[in-house]
BALOBA-1460 file (C-alpha; in Angstrom, 3 decimals):
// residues 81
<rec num="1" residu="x" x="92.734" y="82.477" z="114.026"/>
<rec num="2" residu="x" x="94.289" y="85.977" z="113.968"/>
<rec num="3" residu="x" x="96.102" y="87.183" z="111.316"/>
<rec num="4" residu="x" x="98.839" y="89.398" z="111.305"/>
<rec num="5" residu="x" x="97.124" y="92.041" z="109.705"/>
<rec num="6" residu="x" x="93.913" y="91.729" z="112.335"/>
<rec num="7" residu="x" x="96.399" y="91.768" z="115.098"/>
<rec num="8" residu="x" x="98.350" y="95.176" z="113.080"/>
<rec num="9" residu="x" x="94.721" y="96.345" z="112.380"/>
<rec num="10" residu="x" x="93.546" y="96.456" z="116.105"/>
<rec num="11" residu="x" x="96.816" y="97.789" z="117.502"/>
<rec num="12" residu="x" x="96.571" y="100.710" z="114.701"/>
<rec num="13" residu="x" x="92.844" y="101.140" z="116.102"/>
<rec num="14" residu="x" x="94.032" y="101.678" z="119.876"/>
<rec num="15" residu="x" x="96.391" y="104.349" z="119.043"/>
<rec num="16" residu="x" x="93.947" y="106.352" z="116.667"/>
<rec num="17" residu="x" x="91.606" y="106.346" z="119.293"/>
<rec num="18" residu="x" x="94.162" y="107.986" z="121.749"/>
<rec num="19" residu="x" x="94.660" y="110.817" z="119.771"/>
<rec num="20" residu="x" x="91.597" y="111.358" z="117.942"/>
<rec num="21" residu="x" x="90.332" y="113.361" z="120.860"/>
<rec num="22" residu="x" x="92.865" y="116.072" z="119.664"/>
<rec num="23" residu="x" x="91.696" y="115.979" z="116.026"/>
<rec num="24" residu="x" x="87.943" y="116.479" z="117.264"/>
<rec num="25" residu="x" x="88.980" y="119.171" z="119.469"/>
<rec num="26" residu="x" x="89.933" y="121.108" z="116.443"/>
<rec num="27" residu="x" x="87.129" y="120.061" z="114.356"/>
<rec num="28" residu="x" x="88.250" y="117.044" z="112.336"/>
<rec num="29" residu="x" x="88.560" y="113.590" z="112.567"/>
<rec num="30" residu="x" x="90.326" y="110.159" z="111.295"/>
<rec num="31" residu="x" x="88.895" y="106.932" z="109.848"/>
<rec num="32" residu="x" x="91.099" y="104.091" z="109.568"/>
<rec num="33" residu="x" x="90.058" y="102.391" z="105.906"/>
<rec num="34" residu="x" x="91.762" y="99.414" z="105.780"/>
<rec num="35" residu="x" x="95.904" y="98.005" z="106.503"/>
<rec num="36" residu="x" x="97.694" y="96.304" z="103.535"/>
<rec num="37" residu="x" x="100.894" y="95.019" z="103.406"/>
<rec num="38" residu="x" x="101.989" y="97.550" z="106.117"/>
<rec num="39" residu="x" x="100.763" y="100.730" z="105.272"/>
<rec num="40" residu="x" x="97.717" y="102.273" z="107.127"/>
<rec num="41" residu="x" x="95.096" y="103.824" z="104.674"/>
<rec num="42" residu="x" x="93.155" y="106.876" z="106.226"/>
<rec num="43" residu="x" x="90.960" y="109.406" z="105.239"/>
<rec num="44" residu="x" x="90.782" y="112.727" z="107.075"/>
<rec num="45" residu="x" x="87.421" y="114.319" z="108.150"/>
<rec num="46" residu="x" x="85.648" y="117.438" z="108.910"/>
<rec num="47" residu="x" x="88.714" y="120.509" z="109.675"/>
<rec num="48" residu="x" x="91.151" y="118.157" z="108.856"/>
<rec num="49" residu="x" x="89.776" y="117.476" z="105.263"/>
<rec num="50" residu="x" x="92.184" y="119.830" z="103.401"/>
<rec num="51" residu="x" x="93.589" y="121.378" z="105.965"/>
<rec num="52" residu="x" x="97.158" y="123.042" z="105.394"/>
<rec num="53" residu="x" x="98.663" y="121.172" z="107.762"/>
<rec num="54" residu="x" x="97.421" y="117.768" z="107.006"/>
<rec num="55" residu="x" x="100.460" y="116.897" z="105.577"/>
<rec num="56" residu="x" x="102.266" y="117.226" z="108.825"/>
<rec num="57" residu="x" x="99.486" y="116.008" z="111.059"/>
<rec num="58" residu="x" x="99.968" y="112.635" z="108.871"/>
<rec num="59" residu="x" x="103.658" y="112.179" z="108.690"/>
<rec num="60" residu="x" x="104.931" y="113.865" z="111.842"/>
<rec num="61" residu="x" x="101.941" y="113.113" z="113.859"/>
<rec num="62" residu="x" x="100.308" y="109.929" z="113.128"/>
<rec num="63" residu="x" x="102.372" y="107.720" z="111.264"/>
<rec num="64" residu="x" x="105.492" y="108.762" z="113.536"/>
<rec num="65" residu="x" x="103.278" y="107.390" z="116.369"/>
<rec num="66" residu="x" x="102.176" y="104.203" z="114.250"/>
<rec num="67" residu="x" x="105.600" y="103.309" z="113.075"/>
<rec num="68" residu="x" x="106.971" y="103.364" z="116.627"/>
<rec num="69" residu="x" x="104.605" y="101.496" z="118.164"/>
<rec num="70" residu="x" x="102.897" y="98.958" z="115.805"/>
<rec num="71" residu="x" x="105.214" y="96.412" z="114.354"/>
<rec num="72" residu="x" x="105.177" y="95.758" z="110.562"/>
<rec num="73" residu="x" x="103.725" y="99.584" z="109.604"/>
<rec num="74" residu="x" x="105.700" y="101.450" z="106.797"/>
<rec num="75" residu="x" x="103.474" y="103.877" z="106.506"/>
<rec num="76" residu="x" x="100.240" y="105.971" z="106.541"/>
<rec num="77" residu="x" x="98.640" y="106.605" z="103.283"/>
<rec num="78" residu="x" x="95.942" y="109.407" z="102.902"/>
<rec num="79" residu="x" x="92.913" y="108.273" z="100.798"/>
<rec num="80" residu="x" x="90.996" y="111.191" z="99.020"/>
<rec num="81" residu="x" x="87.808" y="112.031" z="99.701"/>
């Protein structure tokens, strides 16, 4: 049986691989860690790894995207590296 969170967790997944091409272009990349109780836990690789504009990448960007299209998201959490 599917759970919520496996059915949040793949639609999460189909819409990080749509726009990681555009991180990669500029050198970084995205790895979905893990989706509890709503919020989408990331970590940011290569250029994007303390980048300056992470911040707005993340909010503006990606969890804009995830909160409009995956139901039950509240929001995208960056994990250290």
């Amino acid at each position: 049986m599917i759970t919520d969170n496996q059915e949040m967790l793949k639609k999460v997944n189909e819409l990080i691989i749509k726009v990681r091409p555009y991180l990669q272009r500029d050198g970084g990349d995205i790895e979905i860690l893990k989706v509890e109780k709503g919020n989408v836990h990331v970590k940011m690789m290569g250029a994007c790894d303390g980048c300056f504009a992470i911040d707005i990448t993340l909010k503006q960007g990606i969890e804009t995207m995830l909160l409009e299209n995956v139901p039950g998201v509240k929001s995208v959490v960056l994990e250290e590296s």
